[in-house]
N, C-alpha and C positions, 0 to 999 in steps of 0.2 A: 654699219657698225661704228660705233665711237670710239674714234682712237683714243690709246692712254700712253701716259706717260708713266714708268716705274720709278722711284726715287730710289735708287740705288745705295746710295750714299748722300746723308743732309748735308755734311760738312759740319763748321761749329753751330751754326743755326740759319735757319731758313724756313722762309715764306711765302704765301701767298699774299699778293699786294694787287690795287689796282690801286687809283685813285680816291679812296678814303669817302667817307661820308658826312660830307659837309651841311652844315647848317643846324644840327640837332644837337647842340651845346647845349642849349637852353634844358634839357631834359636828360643833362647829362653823357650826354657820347658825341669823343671827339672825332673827331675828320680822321684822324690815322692814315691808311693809305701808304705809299711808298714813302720812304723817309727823303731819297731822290728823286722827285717827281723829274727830274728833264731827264733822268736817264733809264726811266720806267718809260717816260711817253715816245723817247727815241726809239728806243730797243721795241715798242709796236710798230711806230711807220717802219721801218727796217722792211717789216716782216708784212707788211699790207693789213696791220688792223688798225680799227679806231683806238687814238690813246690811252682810252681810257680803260681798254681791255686787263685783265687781270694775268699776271706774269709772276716770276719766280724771283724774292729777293736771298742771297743770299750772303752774308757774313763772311769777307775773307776767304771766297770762292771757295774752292774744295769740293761743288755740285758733282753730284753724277749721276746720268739719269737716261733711262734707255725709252727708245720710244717705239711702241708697237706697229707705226706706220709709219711711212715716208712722209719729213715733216719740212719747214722750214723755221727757223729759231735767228735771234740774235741775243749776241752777248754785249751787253754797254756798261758804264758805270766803272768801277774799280778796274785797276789794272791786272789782268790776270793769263798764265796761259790758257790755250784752247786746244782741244782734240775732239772731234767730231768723228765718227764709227775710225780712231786711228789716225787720222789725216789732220796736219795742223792745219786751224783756223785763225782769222784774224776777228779782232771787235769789232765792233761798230759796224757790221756788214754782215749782210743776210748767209744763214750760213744751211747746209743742206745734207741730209741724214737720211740713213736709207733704212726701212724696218728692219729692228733687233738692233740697230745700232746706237755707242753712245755717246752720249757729249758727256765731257770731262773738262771742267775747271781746276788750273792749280790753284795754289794758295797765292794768294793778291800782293802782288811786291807794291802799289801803291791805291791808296784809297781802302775804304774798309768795303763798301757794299756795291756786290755785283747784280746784273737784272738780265733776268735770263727771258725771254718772249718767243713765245711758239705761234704761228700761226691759225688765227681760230682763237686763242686764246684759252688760258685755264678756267674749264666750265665747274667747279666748285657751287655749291647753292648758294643765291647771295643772303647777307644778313642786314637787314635793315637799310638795304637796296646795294649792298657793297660788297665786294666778294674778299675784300680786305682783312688780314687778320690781327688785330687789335689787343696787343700784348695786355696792358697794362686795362683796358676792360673786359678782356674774354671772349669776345665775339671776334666772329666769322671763324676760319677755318681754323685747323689744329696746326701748330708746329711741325715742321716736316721730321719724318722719321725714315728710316729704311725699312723697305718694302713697301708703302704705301704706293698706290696708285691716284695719279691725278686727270680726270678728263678732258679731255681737249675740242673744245666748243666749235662752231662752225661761223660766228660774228666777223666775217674778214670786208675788206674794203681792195680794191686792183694793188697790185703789184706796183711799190714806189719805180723800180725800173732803174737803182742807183745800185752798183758793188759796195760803196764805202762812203760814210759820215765823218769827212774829218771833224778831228776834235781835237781843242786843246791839253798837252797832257792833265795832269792833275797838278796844283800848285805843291812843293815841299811847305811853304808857308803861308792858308791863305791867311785874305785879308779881309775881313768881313764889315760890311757897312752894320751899321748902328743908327739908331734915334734914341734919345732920350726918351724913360720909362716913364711910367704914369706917376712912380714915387720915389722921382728923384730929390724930395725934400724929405726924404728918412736917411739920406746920407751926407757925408763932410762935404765941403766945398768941393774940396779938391780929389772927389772918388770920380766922377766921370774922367776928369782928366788922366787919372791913375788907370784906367780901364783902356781907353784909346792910344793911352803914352807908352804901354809895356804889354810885352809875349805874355800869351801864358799858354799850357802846359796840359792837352789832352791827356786824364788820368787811366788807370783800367776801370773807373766805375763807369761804362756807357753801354749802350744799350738803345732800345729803340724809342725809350721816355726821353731820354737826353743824355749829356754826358757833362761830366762833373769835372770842373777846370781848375787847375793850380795857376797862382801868380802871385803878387802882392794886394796884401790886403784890402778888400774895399769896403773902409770904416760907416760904421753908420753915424747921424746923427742925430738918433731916436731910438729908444729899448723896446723891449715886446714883439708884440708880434702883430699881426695887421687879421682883424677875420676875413676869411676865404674871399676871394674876390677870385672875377675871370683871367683867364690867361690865355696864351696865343702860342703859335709853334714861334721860336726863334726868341721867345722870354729870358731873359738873365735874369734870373732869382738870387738872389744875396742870403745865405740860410744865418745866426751868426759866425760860424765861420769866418766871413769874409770872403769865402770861395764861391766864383761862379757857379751857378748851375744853366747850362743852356738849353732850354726845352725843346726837340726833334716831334716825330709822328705822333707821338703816342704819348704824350704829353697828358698830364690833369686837367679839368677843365676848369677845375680852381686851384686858388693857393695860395698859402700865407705868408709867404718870405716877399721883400717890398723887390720890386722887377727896377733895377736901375735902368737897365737899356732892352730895347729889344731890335733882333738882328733882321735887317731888311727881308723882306719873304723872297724877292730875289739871288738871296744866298743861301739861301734856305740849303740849298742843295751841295755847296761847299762844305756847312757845316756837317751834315750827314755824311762825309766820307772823314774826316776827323777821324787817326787811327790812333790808340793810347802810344802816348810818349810826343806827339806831335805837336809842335808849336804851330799858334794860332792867333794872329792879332785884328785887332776891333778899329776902326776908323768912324767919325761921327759922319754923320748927315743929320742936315736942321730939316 
């Protein structure tokens, strides 16, 4: 019989994630996938699956989710408490539930998005080979809700054999590498520098497309608009405003505001935990 998982409580929002579906841009759908990919692919070794396995992301923790048989799960990514059938748990470390019982996320005193991994993995149907769910296209699975039930797959790999994954905490301020955009000549001399030189200011518009940045203005030096061209996760779009937009998982696969920088795919995963009000600075790389 296949074990389930009950979603007792989503919290603010939560999903199913594995690692996204790469390469079919061309035809319009993006990669999506975990917005933290190293602390999706952590939270599987933890637990003795291949990374790529499909796990639970969710938003400022608040999870709670019972599970009909004796399981093994890790919690990684955001900073949050833990309770397992009652008994505190620690992150980053394989953790252990006995049927009928629950894990319980608080709410995230740092970082925004937590990844929860069951062993075996969340057996969901995949879409378009990915079991990922893809806000801003519609595909793969639904938004978690309460009372839904999730299946728990049988895809495991041996036991890592390790209690705990040190990790460093989460920065209060990161610092994100950058390169120069593809149209860095739609803007003033001196906007790269204005970008790299100064904080700016995680707003509440984010989400799993991106998230929308306050600072000083970064002027263009050309009007209109650009027709749709490609875009990548970690894009800084200039809308006019002047206000950053940083595109995360679920990003467009085109777009028309000119991309001044875009954020090393290495930080990719810094950007993703960005929680609104957080300050956030950009450093170049040539």
């Amino acid at each position: 019989m296949t074990s389930k998982i009950e979603v007792v409580r989503p919290g603010i929002f939560a999903t199913v994630q594995d690692l996204g579906r790469p390469g079919l841009a061309a035809i319009g759908v993006g990669r999506s996938g975990a917005a933290d990919r190293g602390s999706l692919r952590l939270a599987n070794r933890l637990v003795g699956n291949p990374e790529g396995n499909a796990a639970l992301e969710a938003v400022l923790g608040g999870l709670v989710l019972r599970f009909s048989a004796p399981a093994t799960v890790a919690v990684t990514g955001a900073t949050c408490s833990i309770t397992a059938g009652g008994r505190a748990a620690g992150p980053d470390s394989p953790v252990f539930l006995r049927a009928g019982e629950d894990l319980v996320l608080g709410t995230a005193s740092r970082g925004l998005r937590c990844y929860v991994a069951v062993r075996g993995g969340i057996d969901v149907p995949p879409v378009l080979g990915a079991r990922a769910t893809d806000t801003l296209g519609e595909l793969g699975p639904p938004v978690l809700s309460a009372g839904m039930t999730l299946p728990v797959g049988h895809r495991v790999l041996a036991h890592p054999g390790v209690d705990l994954a040190p990790r460093p905490s989460l920065p209060g301020e990161p610092v994100l590498r950058v390169s120069p955009g593809p149209r860095l000549d739609w803007f003033t001399a001196g906007a790269l520098s204005t970008l790299v030189g100064s904080p700016f200011v995680a707003t509440s518009d984010v989400d799993r497309v991106g998230v929308r940045l306050e600072g000083p203005l970064l002027s263009r030096a050309r009007d209109g608009e650009l027709p749709p061209e490609a875009t990548v996760p970690g894009a800084l779009q200039i809308p006019p405003s002047g206000q950053p937009i940083l595109f995360l998982a679920d990003h467009p696969v085109t777009g028309g505001y000119p991309v001044i920088a875009v954020v090393d795919e290495a930080d990719l995963d810094l950007a993703a935990q960005l929680r609104p009000g957080q300050r956030v600075r950009f450093t170049l790389e040539w």
